[in-house]
N, C-alpha and C positions, 0 to 999 in steps of 0.2 A: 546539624548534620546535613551533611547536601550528599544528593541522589544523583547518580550519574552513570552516562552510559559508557563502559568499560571500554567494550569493543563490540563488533559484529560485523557481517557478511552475509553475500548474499550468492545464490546461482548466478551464471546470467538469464537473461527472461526468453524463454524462446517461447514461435510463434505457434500458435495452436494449428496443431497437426504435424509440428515441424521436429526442430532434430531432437528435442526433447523427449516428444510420445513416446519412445519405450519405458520412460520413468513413470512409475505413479508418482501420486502428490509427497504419499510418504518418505518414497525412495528422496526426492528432492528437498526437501525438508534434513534427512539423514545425511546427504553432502554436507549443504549449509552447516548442521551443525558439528557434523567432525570436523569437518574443515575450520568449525570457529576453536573446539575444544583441544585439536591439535596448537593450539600457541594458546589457548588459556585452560590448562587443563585442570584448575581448580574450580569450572564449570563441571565436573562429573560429580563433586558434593554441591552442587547449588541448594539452596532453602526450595525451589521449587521449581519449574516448568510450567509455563505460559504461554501458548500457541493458539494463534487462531486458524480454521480454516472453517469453508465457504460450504462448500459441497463435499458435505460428509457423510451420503448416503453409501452404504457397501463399502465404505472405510475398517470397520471393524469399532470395539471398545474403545474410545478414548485414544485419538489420532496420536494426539500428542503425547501420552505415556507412551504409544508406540515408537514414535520417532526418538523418543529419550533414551528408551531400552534399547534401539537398536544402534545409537550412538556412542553408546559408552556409558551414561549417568547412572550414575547409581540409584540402584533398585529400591532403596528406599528412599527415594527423594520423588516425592508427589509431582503428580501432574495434572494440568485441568487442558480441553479445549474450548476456545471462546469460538461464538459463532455471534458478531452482532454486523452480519454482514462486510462491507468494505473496510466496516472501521476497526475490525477485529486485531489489525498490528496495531494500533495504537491504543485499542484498549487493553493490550498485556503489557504495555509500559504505564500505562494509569494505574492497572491492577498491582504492576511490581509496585510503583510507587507508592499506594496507600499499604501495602502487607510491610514494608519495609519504615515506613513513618510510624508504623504500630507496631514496630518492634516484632514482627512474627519470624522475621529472615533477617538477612543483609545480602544477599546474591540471588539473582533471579535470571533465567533463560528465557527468551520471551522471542516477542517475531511471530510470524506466522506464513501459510504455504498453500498452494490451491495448484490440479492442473486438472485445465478446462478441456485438455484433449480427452481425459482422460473419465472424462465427469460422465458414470450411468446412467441407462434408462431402467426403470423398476416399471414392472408389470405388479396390477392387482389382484394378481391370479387369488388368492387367498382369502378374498372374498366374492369372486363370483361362480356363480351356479349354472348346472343349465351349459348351453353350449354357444359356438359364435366367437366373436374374435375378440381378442383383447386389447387394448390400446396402449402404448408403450409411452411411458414419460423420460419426457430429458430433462434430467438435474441439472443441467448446467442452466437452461432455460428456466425452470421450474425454482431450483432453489437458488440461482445467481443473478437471475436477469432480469425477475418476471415480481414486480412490487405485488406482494401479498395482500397491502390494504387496498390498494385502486383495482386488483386483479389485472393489468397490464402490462405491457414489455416495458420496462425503465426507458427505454429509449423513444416508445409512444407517447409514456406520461409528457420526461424533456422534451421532445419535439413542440406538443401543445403548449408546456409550459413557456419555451423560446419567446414563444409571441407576449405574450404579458407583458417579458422585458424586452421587448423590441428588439432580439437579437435576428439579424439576419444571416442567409448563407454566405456570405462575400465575407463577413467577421470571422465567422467560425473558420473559413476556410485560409484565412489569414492566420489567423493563430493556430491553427495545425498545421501548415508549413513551416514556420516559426520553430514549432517544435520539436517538426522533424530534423530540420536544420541545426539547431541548437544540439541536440543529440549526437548526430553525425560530426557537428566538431566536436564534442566534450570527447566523442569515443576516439577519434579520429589522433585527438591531441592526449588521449592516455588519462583524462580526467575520471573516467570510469575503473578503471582498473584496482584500485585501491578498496574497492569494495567489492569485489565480485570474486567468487572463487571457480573457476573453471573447470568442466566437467569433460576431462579428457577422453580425445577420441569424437567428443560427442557436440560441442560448443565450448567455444571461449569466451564469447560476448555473447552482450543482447543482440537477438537476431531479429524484431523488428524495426529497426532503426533504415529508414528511407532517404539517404543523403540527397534521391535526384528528386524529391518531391517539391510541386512548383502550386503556387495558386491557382495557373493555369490547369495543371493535371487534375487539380481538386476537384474543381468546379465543372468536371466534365462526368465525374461521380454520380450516381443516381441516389435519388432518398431511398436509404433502408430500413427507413418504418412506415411513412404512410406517402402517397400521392406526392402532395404538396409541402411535405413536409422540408427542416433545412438540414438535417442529421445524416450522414453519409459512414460510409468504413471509412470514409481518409479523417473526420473530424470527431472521431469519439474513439475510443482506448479500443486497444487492440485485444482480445482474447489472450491469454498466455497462460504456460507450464511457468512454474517457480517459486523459491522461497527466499525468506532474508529471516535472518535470526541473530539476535545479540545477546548480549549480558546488562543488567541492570543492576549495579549493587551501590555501595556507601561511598563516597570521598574516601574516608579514612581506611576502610578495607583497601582501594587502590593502592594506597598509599602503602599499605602494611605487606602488599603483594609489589611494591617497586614497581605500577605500571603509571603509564600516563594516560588518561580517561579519551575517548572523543569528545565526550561533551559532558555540560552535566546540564541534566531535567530541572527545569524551575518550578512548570504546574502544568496541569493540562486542563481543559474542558469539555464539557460534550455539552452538547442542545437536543432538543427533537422537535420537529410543528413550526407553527403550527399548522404545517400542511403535508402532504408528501410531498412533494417537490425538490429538487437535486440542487437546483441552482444556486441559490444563495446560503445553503446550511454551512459550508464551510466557511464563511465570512461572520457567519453570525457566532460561530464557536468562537472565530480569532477574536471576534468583538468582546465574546463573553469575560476573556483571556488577558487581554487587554486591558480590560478596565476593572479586573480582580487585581491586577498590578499595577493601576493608575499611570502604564505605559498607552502610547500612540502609534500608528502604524510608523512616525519617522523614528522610533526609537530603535525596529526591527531591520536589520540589514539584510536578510533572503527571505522569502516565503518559499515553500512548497504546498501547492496548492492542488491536489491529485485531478489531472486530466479525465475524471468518468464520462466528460463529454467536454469540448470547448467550449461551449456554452456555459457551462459549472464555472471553469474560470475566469471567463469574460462576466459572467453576471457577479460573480465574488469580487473580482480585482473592481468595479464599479462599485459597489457597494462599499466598499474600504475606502476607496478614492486612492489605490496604489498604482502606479506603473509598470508595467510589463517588466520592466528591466531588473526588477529585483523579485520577480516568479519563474521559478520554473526555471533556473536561468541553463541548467544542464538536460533541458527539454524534459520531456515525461510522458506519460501514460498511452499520449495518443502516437509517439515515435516507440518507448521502453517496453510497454504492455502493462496490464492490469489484474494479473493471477491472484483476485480478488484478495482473501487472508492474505497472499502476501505483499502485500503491496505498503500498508500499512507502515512496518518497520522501514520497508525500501526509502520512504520520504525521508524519515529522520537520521537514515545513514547519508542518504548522498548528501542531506545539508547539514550535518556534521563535516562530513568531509570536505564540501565547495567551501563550507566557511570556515575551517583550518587553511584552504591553500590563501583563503584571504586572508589569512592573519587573527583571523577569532571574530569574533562576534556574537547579535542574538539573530535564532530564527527561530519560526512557528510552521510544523509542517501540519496539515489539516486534508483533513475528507470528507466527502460525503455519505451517505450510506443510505441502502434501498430502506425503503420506510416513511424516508423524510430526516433522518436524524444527520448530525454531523460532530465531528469531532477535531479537539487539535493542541498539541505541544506544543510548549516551548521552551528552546536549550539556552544552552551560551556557551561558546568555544571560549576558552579565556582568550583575549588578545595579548601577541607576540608582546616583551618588552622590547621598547625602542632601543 
């Protein structure tokens, strides 16, 4: 029985505070998936609903039974929300995957959705006494940004972390141009388009994408975590509103519904440790990935490799010993945005789709995720017959 991803879609990413912000996470989330249930609508009896999001503070009950019920799915069909940080899209396609191997379903809705503009501050008012001011927490800081085990900004940790692996500003600042560039042609030449469902009136596309961005501009940037630090807004993912949401189910179900799949899921991995650290977890999953399939990185024809900082992917694509030229190749995180739960799904859709316009192939799309942990897929587009 082989596992595969049907279909799916995503918003475009806007930027935080941008044309998006009148959206909650849910509302965007509820695009994404009418939008996907409008052409697969045997998605409203799915076996389940799998959604992650990031900052689910003053969300209400269970985001994702929300976003089901208000899509159309049928009310009795279960819902869970994952929160294991960034890596949350890719663990409801792991999740659909083992529920589906054990026979519990065969169709699953999965993806997941975050919007950073939109992320509260909770006051303690409820436990304090006595009079005097109260201090206001930002969720988006507190539960997106800000490593729970080292108690520091993710971007403080990385910053420190850089130096171990000798990555300096002049690298990062290269491979953020890179990516912005890469971007701007994929959007420019219509490569994007195929996955994104546009939110009329409101945005078409992703709206961080910086076609005039130059190494020069970069490196005129100031560090945004510490002093001397090499971490800039031009070299690490951008804040963003959005979702991506797919379907997961059987070969043979496809089959039995007359569709033709994106891809199908081979296996997935996860790691964690042993440190906190950002840089290299997403190399170490693909490794893990890799040698449960006694494949090599030249077996793999694209990576996606999630931009949480350039550094992530410079320290990863090192560690693999891969070339630029086959990551990332439709730009990402630091040009697209990072609306943390959704991002996730986002990887394994655009490289489903770059590797259909190539004619098929395998990829392995990977994250990392605050903690220290990392995660990572991999599909196979069938290749075109000759």
């Amino acid at each position: 029985m082989s596992i595969v991803i049907l279909d799916g879609t995503r918003t475009p990413f806007g930027k935080w505070k941008g044309a998006l912000s009148p959206f909650s996470a849910k509302e965007l989330a509820t695009h994404a998936l009418t939008s996907l249930i409008d052409r697969n609508p045997e998605a409203k009896q799915a076996d389940g609903v799998l959604l992650a999001q990031v900052i689910q503070a003053g969300q209400g009950q269970n985001p994702a039974r929300q976003v089901a019920a208000r899509s159309g799915i049928d009310l009795q069909t279960p819902a869970i929300t994952l929160n294991n940080v960034c890596l949350g899209g890719l663990a409801t396609i792991a999740d659909s995957f083992r529920r589906i191997k054990l026979e519990e379903g065969e169709l699953y809705v999965v993806g997941g959705f975050d919007s950073m503009t939109n992320a509260p501050h909770t006051l303690p008012v409820r436990s304090e006494n006595g009079f005097g001011h109260v201090e206001a927490r930002d969720t988006l800081l507190h539960d997106g940004l800000w490593c729970s085990l080292t108690d520091e900004s993710m971007g403080v940790l990385t910053d420190k972390v850089n130096e171990d692996y000798d990555i300096n500003r002049e690298s990062q600042d290269r491979y953020a141009a890179q990516s912005q560039l890469r971007a701007a042609e994929a959007q420019a030449n219509g490569r994007l388009k195929a996955e994104v469902s546009p939110i009329p009136d409101y945005l078409d596309e992703d709206e961080g994408i910086r076609p005039w961005t130059t190494e020069e501009k970069l490196a005129k940037l100031s560090p945004a975590f510490s002093k001397n630090g090499t971490i800039t807004a031009g070299n690490a993912s951008q804040m963003t509103d959005g979702a991506s949401i797919g379907i997961v189910t059987t070969s043979e179900k496809a089959q039995v519904l007359g569709r033709t799949p994106l891809a199908e899921v081979i296996d997935w991995s996860e790691i964690a440790g042993p440190d906190e650290s950002l840089q290299t977890k997403p190399s170490r999953a693909i490794n893990e990935l890799l040698t449960k399939h006694n494949l090599t990185t030249e077996d793999i024809d694209l990576f996606e490799i999630n931009e949480a900082f350039a550094s992530v992917v410079l320290a990863s694509c090192e560690e693999l010993d891969i070339d630029e030229s086959r990551v990332n190749v439709n730009g990402g995180a630091i040009a697209l945005g990072h609306p943390l739960g959704g991002t996730g799904f986002r990887l394994v859709l655009t490289l489903a789709h770059e590797l259909k316009r190539r004619g098929g192939g395998k990829g392995i799309a990977s994250l990392c995720g605050g903690g220290g942990q990392g995660m990572a897929v991999l599909i196979d587009v069938p290749k075109e017959e000759e």
